[in-house]
C-alpha positions in Angstrom: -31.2 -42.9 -36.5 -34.9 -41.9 -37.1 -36.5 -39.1 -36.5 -40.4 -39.4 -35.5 -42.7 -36.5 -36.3 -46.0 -37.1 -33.8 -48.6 -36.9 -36.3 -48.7 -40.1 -38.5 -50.0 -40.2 -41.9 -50.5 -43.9 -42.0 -53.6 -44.1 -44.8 -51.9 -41.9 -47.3 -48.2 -43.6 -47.2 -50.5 -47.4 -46.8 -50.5 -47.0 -51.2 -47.2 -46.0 -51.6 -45.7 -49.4 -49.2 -47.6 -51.3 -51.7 -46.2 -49.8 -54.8 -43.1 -50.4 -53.2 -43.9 -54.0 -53.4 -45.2 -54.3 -56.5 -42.2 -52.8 -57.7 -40.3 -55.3 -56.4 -41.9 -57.9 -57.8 -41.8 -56.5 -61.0 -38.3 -56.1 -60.8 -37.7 -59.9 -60.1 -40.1 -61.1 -62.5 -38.3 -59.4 -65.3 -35.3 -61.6 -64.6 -37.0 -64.9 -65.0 -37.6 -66.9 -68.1 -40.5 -66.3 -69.6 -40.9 -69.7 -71.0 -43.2 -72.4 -68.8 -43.0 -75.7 -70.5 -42.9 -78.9 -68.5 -44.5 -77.1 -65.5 -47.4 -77.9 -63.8 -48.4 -75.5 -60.8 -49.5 -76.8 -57.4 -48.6 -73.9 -55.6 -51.3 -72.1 -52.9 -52.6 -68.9 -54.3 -52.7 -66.3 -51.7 -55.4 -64.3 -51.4 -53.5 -60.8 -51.4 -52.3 -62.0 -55.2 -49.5 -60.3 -54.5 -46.7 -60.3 -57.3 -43.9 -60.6 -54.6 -45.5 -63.4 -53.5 -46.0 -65.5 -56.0 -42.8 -64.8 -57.6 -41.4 -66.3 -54.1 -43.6 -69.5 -54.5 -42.3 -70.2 -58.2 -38.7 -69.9 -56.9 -39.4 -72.0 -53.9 -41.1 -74.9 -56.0 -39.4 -74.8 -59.0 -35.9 -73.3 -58.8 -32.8 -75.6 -59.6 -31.0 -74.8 -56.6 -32.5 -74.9 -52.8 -32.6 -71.3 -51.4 -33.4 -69.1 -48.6 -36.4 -67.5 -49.4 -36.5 -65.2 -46.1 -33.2 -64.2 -47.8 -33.9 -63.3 -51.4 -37.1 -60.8 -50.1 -35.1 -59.5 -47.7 -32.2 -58.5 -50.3 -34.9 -57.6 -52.9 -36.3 -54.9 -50.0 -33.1 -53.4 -49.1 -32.1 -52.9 -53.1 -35.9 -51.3 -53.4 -34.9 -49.1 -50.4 -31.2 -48.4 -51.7 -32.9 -46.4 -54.9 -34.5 -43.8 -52.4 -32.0 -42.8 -50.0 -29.7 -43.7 -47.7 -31.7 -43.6 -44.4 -34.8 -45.0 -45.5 -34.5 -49.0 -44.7 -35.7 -52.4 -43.8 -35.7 -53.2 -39.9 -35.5 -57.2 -40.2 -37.5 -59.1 -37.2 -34.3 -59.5 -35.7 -33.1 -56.5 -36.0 -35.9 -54.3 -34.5 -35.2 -55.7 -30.7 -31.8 -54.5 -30.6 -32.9 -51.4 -32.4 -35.6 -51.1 -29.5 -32.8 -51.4 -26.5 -31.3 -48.4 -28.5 -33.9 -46.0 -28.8 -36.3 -47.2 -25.9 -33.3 -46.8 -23.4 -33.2 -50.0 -21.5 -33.5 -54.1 -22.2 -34.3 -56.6 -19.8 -30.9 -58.6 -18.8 -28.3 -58.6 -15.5 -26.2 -55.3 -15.7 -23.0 -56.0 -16.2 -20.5 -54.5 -18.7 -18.2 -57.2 -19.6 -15.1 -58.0 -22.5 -13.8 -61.1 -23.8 -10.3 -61.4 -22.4 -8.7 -64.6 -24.0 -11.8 -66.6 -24.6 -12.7 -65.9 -21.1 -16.1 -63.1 -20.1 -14.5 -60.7 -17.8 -16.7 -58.3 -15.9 -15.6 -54.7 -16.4 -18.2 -53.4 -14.0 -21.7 -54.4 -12.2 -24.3 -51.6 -13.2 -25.0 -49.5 -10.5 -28.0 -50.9 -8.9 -28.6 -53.5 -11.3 -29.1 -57.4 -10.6 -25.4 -58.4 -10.8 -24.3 -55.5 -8.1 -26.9 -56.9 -5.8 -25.7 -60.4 -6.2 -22.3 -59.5 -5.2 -20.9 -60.0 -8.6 -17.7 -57.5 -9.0 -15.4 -55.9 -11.3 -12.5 -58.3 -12.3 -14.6 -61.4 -12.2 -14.3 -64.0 -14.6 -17.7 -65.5 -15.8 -17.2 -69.4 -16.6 -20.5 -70.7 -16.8 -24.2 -69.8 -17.0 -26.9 -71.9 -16.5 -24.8 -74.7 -16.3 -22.9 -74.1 -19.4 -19.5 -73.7 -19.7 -18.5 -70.5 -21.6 -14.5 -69.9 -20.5 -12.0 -70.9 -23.1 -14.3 -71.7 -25.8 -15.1 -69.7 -28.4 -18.2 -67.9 -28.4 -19.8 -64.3 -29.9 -20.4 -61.8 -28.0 -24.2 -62.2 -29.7 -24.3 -65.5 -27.9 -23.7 -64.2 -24.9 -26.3 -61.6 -24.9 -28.8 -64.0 -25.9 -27.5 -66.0 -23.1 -27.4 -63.2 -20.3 -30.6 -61.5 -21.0 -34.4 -62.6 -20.7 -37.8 -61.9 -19.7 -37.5 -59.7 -16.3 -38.0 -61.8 -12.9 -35.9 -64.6 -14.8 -33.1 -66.3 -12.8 -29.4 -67.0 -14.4 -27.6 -69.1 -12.6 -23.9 -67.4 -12.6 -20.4 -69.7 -12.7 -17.7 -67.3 -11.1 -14.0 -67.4 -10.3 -12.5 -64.3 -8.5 -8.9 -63.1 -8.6 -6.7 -66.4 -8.3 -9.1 -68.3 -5.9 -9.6 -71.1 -8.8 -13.0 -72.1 -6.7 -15.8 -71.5 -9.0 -18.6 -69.6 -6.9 -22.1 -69.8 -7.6 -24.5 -66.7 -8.3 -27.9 -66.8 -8.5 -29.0 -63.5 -10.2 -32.5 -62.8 -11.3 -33.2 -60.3 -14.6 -34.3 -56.7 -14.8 -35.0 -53.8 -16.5 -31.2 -52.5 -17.4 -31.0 -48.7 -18.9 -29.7 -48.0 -21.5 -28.4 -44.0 -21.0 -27.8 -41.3 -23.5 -26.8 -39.2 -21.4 -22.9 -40.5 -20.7 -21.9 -37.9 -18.1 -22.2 -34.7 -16.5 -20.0 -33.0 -13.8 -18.8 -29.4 -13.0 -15.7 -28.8 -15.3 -15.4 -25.3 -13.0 -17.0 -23.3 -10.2 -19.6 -22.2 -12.5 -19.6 -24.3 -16.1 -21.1 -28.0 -16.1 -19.8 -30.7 -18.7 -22.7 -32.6 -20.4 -22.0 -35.7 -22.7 -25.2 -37.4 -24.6 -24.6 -40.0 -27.0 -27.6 -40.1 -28.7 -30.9 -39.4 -28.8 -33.4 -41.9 -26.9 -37.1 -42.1 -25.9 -35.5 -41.3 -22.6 -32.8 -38.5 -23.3 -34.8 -35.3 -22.3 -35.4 -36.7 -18.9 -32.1 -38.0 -18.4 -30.6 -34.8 -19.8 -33.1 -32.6 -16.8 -32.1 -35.4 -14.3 -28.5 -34.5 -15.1 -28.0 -31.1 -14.7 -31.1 -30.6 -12.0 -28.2 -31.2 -9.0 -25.5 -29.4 -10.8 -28.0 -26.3 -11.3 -29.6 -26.6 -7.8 -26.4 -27.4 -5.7 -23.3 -27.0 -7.3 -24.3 -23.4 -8.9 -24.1 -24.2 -12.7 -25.0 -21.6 -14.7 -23.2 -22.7 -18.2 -23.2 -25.7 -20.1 -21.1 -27.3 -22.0 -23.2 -30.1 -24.6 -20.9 -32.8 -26.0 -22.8 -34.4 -29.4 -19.5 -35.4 -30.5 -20.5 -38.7 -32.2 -23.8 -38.7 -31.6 -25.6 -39.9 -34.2 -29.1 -38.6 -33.3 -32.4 -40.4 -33.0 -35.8 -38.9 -31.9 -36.6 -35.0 -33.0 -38.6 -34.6 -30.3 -36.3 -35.2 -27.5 -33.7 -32.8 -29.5 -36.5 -30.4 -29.4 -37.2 -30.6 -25.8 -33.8 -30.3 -24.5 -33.8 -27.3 -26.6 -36.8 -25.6 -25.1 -34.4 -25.1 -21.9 -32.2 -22.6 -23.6 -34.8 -20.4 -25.4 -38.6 -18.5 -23.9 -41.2 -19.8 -25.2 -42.6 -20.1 -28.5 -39.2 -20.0 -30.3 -39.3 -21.9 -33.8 -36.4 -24.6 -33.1 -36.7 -26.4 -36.5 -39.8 -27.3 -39.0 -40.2 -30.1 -41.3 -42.0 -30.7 -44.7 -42.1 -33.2 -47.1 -44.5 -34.2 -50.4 -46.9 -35.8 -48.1 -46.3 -33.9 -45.2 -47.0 -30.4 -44.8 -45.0 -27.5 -42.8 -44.6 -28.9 -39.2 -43.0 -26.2 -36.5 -41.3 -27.4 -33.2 -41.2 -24.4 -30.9 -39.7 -23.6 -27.6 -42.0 -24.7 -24.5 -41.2 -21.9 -22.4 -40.8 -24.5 -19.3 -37.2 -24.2 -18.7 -36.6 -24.8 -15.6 -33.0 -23.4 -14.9 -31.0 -20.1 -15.4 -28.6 -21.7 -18.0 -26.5 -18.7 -19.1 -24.0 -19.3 -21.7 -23.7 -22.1 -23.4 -21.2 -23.9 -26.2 -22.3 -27.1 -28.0 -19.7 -29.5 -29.8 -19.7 -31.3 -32.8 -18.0 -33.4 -35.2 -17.8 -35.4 -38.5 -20.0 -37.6 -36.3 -22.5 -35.8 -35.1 -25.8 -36.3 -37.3 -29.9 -35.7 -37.1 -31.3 -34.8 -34.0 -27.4 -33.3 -32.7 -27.3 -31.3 -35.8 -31.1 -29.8 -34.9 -29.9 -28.9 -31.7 -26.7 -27.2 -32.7 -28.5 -25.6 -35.9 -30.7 -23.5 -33.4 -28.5 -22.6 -31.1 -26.5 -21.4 -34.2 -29.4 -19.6 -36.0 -31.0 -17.9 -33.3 -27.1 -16.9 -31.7 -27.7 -18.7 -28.3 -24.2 -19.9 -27.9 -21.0 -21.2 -29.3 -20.4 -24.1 -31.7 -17.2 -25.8 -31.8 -15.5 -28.6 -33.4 -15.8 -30.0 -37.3 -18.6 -29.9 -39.7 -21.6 -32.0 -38.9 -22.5 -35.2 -40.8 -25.4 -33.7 -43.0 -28.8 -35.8 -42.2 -31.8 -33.4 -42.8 -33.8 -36.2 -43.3 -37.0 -37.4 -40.8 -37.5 -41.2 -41.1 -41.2 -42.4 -39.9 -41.5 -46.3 -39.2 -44.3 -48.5 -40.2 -44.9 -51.7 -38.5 -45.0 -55.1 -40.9 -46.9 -58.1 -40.8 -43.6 -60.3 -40.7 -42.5 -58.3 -36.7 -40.3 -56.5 -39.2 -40.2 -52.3 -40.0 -39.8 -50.1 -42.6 -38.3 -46.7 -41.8 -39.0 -44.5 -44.1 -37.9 -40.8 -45.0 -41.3 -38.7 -45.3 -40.1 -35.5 -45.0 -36.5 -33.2 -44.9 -36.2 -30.9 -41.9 -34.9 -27.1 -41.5 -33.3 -25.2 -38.9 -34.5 -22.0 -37.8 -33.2 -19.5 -40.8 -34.5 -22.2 -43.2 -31.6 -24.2 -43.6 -31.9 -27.7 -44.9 -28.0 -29.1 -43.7 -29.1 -32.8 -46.0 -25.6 -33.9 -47.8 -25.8 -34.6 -51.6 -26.5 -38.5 -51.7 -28.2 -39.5 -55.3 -24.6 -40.2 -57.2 -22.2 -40.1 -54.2 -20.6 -43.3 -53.3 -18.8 -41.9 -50.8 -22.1 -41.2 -48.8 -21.3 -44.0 -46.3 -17.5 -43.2 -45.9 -17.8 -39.4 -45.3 -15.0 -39.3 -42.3 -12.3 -41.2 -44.4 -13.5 -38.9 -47.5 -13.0 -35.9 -45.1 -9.4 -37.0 -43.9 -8.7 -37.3 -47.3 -9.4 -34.1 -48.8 -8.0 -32.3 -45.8 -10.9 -30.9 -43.8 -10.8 -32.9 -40.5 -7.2 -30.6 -40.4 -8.0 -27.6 -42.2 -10.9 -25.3 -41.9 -9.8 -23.5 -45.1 -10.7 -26.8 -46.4 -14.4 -27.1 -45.4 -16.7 -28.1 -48.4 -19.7 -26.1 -48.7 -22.4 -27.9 -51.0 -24.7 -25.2 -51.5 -23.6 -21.8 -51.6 -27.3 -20.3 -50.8 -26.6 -17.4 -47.9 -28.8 -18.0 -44.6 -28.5 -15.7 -41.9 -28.8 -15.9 -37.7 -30.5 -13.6 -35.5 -27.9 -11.4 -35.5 -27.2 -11.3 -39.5 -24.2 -13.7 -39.3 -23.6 -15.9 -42.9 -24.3 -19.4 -42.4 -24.9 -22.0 -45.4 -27.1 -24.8 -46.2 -26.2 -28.8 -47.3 -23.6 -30.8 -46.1 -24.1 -30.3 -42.2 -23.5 -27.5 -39.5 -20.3 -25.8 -40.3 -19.1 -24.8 -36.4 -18.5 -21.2 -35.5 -15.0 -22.2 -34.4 -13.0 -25.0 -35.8 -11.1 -27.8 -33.8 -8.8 -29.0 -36.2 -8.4 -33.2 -36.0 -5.0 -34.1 -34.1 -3.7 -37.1 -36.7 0.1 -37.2 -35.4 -0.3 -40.0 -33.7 -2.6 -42.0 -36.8 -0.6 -45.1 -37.7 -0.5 -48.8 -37.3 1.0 -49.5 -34.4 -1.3 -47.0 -32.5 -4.1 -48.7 -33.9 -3.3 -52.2 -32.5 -2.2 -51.0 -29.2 -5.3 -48.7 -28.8 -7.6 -51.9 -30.1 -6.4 -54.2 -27.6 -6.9 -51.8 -24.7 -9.7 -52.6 -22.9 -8.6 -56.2 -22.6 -4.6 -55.3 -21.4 -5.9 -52.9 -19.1 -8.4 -55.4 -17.7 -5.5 -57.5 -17.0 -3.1 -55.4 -15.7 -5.3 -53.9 -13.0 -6.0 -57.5 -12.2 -2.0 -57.7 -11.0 -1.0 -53.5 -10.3 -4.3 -52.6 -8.7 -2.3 -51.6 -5.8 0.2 -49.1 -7.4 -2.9 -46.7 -8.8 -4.7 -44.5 -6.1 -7.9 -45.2 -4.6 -9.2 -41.7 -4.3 -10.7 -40.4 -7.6 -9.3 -36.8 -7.4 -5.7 -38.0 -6.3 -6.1 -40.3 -9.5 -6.9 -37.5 -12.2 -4.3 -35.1 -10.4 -1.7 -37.1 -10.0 -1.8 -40.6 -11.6 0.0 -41.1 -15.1 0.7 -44.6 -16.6 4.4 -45.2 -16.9 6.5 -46.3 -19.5 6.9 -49.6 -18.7 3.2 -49.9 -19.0 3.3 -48.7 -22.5 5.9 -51.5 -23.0 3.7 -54.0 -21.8 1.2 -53.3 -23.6 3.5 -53.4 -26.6 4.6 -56.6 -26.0 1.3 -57.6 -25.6 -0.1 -56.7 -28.8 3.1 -58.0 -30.3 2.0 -61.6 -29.2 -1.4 -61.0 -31.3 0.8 -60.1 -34.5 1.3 -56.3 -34.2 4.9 -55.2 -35.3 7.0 -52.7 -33.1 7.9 -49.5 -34.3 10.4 -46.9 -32.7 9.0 -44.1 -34.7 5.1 -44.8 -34.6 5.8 -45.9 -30.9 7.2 -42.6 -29.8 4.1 -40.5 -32.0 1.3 -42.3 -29.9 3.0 -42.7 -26.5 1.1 -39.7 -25.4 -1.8 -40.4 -26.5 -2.3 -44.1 -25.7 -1.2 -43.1 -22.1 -3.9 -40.9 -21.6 -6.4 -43.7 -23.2 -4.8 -45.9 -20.7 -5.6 -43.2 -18.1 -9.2 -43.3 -19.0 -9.3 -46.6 -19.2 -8.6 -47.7 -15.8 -10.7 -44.3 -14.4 -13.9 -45.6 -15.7 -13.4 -49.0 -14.4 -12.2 -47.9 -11.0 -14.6 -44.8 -10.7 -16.7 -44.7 -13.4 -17.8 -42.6 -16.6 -17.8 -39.2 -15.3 -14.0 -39.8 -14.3 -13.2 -41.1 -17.6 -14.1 -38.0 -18.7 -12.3 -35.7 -16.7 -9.3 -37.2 -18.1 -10.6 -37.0 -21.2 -11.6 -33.7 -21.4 -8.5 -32.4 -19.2 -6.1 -32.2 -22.8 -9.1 -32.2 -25.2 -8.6 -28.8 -27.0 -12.6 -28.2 -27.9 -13.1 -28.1 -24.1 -10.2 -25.6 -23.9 -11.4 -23.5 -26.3 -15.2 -23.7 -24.5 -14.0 -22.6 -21.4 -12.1 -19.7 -23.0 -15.1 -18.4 -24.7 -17.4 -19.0 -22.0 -15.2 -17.2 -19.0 -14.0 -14.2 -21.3 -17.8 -13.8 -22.0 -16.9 -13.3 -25.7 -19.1 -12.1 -28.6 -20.1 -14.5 -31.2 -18.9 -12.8 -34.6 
């Protein structure tokens, strides 16, 4: 995702968008036939006399064939684009409002989270709050029409039914409903509103003392969602470490990165600086406004983890604030700045590379790798998700930390301690029975509600899926064209059962509980804790 550096340089970068263009248009033009005979031009002559443009006019009116012109410039933009790099792209008018609900933090809709279980919208859960809670409208419910049109057991997209479920806030949907086996279709009227979009996944106390933070990415909204979090955990349940999850977190605004930041560090600490042709040296520094004692802290990454997550774990790493666990970063040193165009579309475009505290650039090699886009399979490959001995290093150039340990530059944050990437259980069966999850465990709860406890503590303590439930859900995927395997059966038991686990905690009691089942056997969060209560030294 972008990152946004607050000073814009719009009337220097306003020549280089238009060379872009031109460029483009030379690039087409140089494919055409140069001869002319036999035409006579009645096309409109814009008054930019653009090349692009014109081009697009002589195709329109004269080419052989009928074609989408929308979809040539578009194409002829995102090949422009691919000679640069890999993050700077077109943002089609289409595109940009679902890229707003993902970086603004919220769209305007009912609040429900819902799956398609046999051509039928079941609800998973009513947001908290939201218009759909409010209305009544509960888990398990089976959506069959809206607005008067019938969407059970037909096929439809899932894009459909966004389009279908959200609006202009104050809006009314009109909801067709049938609950449990009650075949009576009930009638919901449920009016839109503003539905958030949170980064910040879940936070609890893992321990007396150590809180468990998980953010997603990096929104407009992150920073205050992240001091929302932890505020009760630090105030009344006496956290005084952290534990940051950016496992798969892909990043998104620098700023937010740079504020969270700004609670582990006094003030005027360099937290990362970027620079680019255009752009000269720009330092992000530590407020000094943090507002709670936060003592030790461990921050984890993966393979996953890109942009803003790897500026957050690059300073606690260079300046030796805490721990960083897991697998090397993704490698995006890149900041991306977007430009607004006349068509409602955007470019984002990279104006500068960014550095971490010790002057680190962590950017992967891109110009010539065409494995750029598959890093993780690429990784599994060579051996590094498994082996730490394995790690590539792209540029050898030492950097050092506060406290003079080695750390390198390119190719991502390589952690201080490595979680090695449990593949036992990787095969084919796995895959199907894992894919089909959500929709087997919607049904099954739907009949065996009864047999799991209602109390959330009883349920992480205690509960555990049996193996008949695995079986069912064998059979299950079976009937969608899977093929049973004793061996690859018996290698993901355990872990589908735990999946299953966190399954039906989130739909019963929410995210945070999903979590604690999660995190109960995951072997980073082990090895967080260990540090953190032996009060170890980083080395």
């Amino acid at each position: 995702m972008s990152e946004q550096p607050s000073n814009s340089k719009n009337n220097i970068r306003l020549p280089l968008l238009l060379a872009l263009t031109l460029a483009v248009g030379m690039f087409i033009g140089q494919q055409l036939p140069r001869s002319s005979r036999h035409f006579k031009s009645n096309l409109e002559q814009t008054n930019s006399g653009s090349v692009m443009d014109e081009i697009m006019q002589f195709v329109k009116a004269r080419y052989v064939d009928t074609v989408d012109i929308n979809s040539i410039k578009d194409k002829a933009i995102r090949n422009l684009l691919d000679q640069l790099d890999p993050h700077s792209i077109y943002i089609t008018p289409e595109e940009a409002a679902s890229v707003d609900e993902d970086m603004k933090g919220g769209f305007d809709g009912i609040g429900i989270e819902f799956i398609m279980l046999d051509d039928t919208i079941q609800v998973v859960t009513p947001l908290p709050g939201g218009p759909c809670e409010s209305a009544g409208v509960l888990a398990g419910d089976k959506i069959v029409s809206i607005n008067d049109t019938v969407v059970a057991n037909v096929k439809i997209e899932n894009g459909k039914i966004y389009k279908m479920l959200r609006g202009q806030k104050g809006t009314e949907v009109k909801l067709g409903i049938v609950r449990g086996n009650d075949k009576t279709v009930r009638d919901f009227k449920v009016f839109r509103d503003r539905i958030p979009v949170n980064s910040v996944e879940s936070a609890y106390m893992m321990t007396e003392n150590t809180a468990y933070v998980k953010v997603n990415r990096f929104t407009a909204k992150t920073y205050t969602e992240f001091m929302e979090a932890i505020r009760p955990l630090a105030e009344e349940k006496g956290m005084r470490n952290l534990v940051i999850d950016l496992r798969g977190n892909p990043g998104g605004y620098l700023e937010e990165a740079t504020q969270m930041l700004s609670q582990f560090f006094p003030e005027d600490k360099l937290l990362v600086y970027t620079e680019g042709r255009t752009d000269s040296r720009q330092e992000y520094k530590s407020s000094g406004r943090a507002r709670f004692n936060i003592q030790q802290v461990a921050i984890l990454i993966d393979e996953g983890s890109a942009s803003a997550s790897e500026i957050v774990a690059g300073a606690i790493q260079d300046h030796d604030r805490g721990w960083v666990i897991g697998r090397r970063s993704f490698g995006k040193g890149l900041v991306q700045e977007e430009y607004p165009l006349s068509n409602q579309g955007r470019l984002r475009l990279t104006i500068a590379r960014y550095f971490t505290p010790s002057g680190r650039c962590i950017q992967r090699v891109y110009k010539g790798n065409k494995n750029y886009d598959h890093e993780e399979s690429s990784r599994l490959q060579s051996g590094e998700l498994t082996d730490a001995s394995k790690i590539k290093i792209e540029d050898t150039t030492k950097y050092y930390t506060g406290m003079g340990r080695i750390v390198y530059s390119g190719g991502g944050i390589t952690p201080d301690v490595f979680i090695p990437l449990d593949t036992t259980y990787f095969n084919g069966l796995f895959n199907e029975m894992n894919k089909h999850l959500p929709q087997f465990i919607s049904r099954w709860l739907e009949q065996n509600k009864s047999t799991v406890p209602a109390d959330e503590q009883q349920f992480i303590q205690n509960y555990q899926p049996s193996d008949d439930v695995v079986e069912a859900l064998v059979q299950y995927v079976e009937k969608h064209g899977a093929k049973r395997d004793a061996r690859q059966l018996l290698a993901g038991k355990a872990e589908i059962k735990l999946r299953m686990k966190a399954r039906i905690a989130r739909i019963m009691f929410g995210d945070n509980a999903q979590f604690k089942v999660i995190n109960a056997s995951d072997p980073a969060i082990d090895k967080a804790l260990q540090l953190i209560n032996s009060g170890a030294a980083l080395k």
